[in-house]
C-alpha positions in Angstrom: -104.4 -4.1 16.9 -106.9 -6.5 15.5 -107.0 -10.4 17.6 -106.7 -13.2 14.5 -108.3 -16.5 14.6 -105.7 -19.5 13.7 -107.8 -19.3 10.7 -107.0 -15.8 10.1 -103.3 -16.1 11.3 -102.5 -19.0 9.0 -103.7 -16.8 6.2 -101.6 -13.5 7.6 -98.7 -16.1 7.4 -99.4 -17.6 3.8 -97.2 -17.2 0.9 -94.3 -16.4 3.6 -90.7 -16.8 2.0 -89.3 -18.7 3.9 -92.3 -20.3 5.7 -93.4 -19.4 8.7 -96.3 -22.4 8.8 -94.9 -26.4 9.0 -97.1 -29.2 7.2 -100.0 -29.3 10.3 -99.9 -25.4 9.7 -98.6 -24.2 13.2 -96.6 -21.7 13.6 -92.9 -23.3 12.1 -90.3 -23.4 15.2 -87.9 -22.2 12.8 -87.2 -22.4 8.5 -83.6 -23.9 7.6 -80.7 -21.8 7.3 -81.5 -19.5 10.2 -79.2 -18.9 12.7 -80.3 -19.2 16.4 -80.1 -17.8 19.4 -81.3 -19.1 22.7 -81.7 -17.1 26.2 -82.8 -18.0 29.5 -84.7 -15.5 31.6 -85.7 -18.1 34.7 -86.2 -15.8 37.9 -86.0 -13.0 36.2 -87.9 -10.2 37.9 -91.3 -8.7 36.1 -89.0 -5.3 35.4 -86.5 -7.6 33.7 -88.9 -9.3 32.0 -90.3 -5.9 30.7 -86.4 -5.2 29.6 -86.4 -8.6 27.5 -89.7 -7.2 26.0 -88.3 -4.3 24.4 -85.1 -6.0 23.5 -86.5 -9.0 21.7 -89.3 -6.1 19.8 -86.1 -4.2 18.8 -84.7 -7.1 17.1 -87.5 -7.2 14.7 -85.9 -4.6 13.1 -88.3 -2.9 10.3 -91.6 -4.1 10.4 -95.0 -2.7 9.5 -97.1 -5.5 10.8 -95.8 -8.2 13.4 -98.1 -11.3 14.5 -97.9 -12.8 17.9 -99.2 -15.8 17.9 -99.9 -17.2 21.4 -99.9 -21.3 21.3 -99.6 -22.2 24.7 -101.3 -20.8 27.6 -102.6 -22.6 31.5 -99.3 -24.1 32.2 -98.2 -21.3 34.8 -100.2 -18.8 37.0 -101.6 -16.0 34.8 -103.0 -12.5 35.8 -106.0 -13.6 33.2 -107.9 -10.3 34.5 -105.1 -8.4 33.1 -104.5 -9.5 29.9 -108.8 -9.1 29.0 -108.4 -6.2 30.5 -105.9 -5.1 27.5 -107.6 -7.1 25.1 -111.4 -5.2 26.1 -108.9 -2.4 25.4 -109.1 -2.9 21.7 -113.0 -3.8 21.7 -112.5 -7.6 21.6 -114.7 -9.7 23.8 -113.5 -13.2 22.5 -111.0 -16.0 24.4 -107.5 -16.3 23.8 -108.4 -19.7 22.7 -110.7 -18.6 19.7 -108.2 -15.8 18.6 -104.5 -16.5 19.7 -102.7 -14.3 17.3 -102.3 -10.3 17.9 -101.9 -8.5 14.8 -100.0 -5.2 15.7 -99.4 -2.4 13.6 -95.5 -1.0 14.0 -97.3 2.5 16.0 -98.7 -0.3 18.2 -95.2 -1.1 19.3 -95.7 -0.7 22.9 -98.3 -2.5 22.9 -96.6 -5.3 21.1 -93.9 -5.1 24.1 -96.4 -5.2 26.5 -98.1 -8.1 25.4 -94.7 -10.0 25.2 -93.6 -9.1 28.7 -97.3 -10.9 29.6 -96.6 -13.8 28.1 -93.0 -13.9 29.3 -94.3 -13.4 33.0 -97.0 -15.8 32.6 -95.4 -18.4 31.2 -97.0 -18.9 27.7 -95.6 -20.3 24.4 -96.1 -17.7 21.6 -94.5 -17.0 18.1 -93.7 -13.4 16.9 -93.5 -12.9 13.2 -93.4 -9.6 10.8 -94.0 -9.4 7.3 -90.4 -8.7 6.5 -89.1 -11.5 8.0 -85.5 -9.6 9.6 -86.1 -11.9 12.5 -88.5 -14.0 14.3 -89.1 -15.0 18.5 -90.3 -17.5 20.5 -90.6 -17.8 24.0 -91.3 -20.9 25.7 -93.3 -21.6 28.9 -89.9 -23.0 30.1 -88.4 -19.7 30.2 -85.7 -19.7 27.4 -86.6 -17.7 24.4 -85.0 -17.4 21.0 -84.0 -15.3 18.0 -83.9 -16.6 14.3 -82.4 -14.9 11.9 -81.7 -15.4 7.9 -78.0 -17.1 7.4 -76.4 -14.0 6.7 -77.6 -11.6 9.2 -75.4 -10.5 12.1 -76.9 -11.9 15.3 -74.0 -10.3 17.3 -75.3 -7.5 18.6 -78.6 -9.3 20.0 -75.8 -11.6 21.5 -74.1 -9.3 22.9 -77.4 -7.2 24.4 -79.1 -10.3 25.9 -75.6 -10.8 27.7 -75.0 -7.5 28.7 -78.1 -7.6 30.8 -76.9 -10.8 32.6 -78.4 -13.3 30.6 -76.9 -17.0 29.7 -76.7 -17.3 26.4 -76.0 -19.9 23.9 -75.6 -19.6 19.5 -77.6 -22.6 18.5 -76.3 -22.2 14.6 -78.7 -22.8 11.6 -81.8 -24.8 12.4 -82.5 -28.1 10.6 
């Protein structure tokens, strides 16, 4: 796992078809002609939480490298110690704020889920992204979370997972 400046995420993201960056090049909530699907995981215990993890990893699908891209962090209480902790892990010593974005390598996986369930339980705003673009999160600090995927792809089945655990659900159709 390598920690990416915005800098350094913007250019991970460049050149993505369709775009995963908006004019101010942020992270793109989501690219017309994706089909959405939102989920709401308020009191949800950590072990749940850790559940949603692996679920919303396993919708990526096939990926090689994945980018989560933290935007929004300090709006809940956060086990900070923990998550430096993790990132020491990997020989980093800088802030979240001066490099956001976790680059993860698809053998990295766990740690990809693991670094999700944080920001689920903490309450942070991140993007996650892969280079082949089957589907894309984002969880909120408000504690719903969606899927996006390409007009065309079944969404079904992560439908029907996110509600077989007990979550509400709603299809939000094709963005824009």
């Amino acid at each position: 796992m390598r920690f990416l400046t915005h800098e350094e995420a913007r250019g991970w993201c460049k050149g993505g078809n369709p775009e995963f960056l908006d004019d101010r090049r942020n992270p793109m909530q989501w690219p017309s002609k994706f089909q959405v699907l939102r989920f709401f995981y308020s009191n949800e215990p950590p072990g749940r939480l850790y559940w949603i993890s692996q679920v919303l990893v396993g919708a990526l699908e096939y990926w090689d490298e994945a980018i989560l891209w933290v935007v929004l962090t300090g709006v809940w209480s956060e086990n900070l110690h923990l998550y430096y902790r993790i990132r020491q892990s990997y020989g980093d010593q800088r802030h979240l704020d001066q490099a956001p974005a976790h680059l993860v390598l698809h053998h990295e996986n766990e740690d990809l889920t693991t670094l999700l369930h944080l920001c689920l339980m903490f309450g942070w705003e991140a993007f996650l992204f892969t280079e082949h673009d089957y589907a894309r999160v984002f969880v909120s600090h408000d504690e719903f979370g969606e899927i996006a995927v390409p007009e065309g792809r079944n969404i079904d089945k992560m439908r029907d997972t996110l509600q077989s655990g007990g979550l509400k659900v709603e299809l939000l159709g094709s963005a824009v």
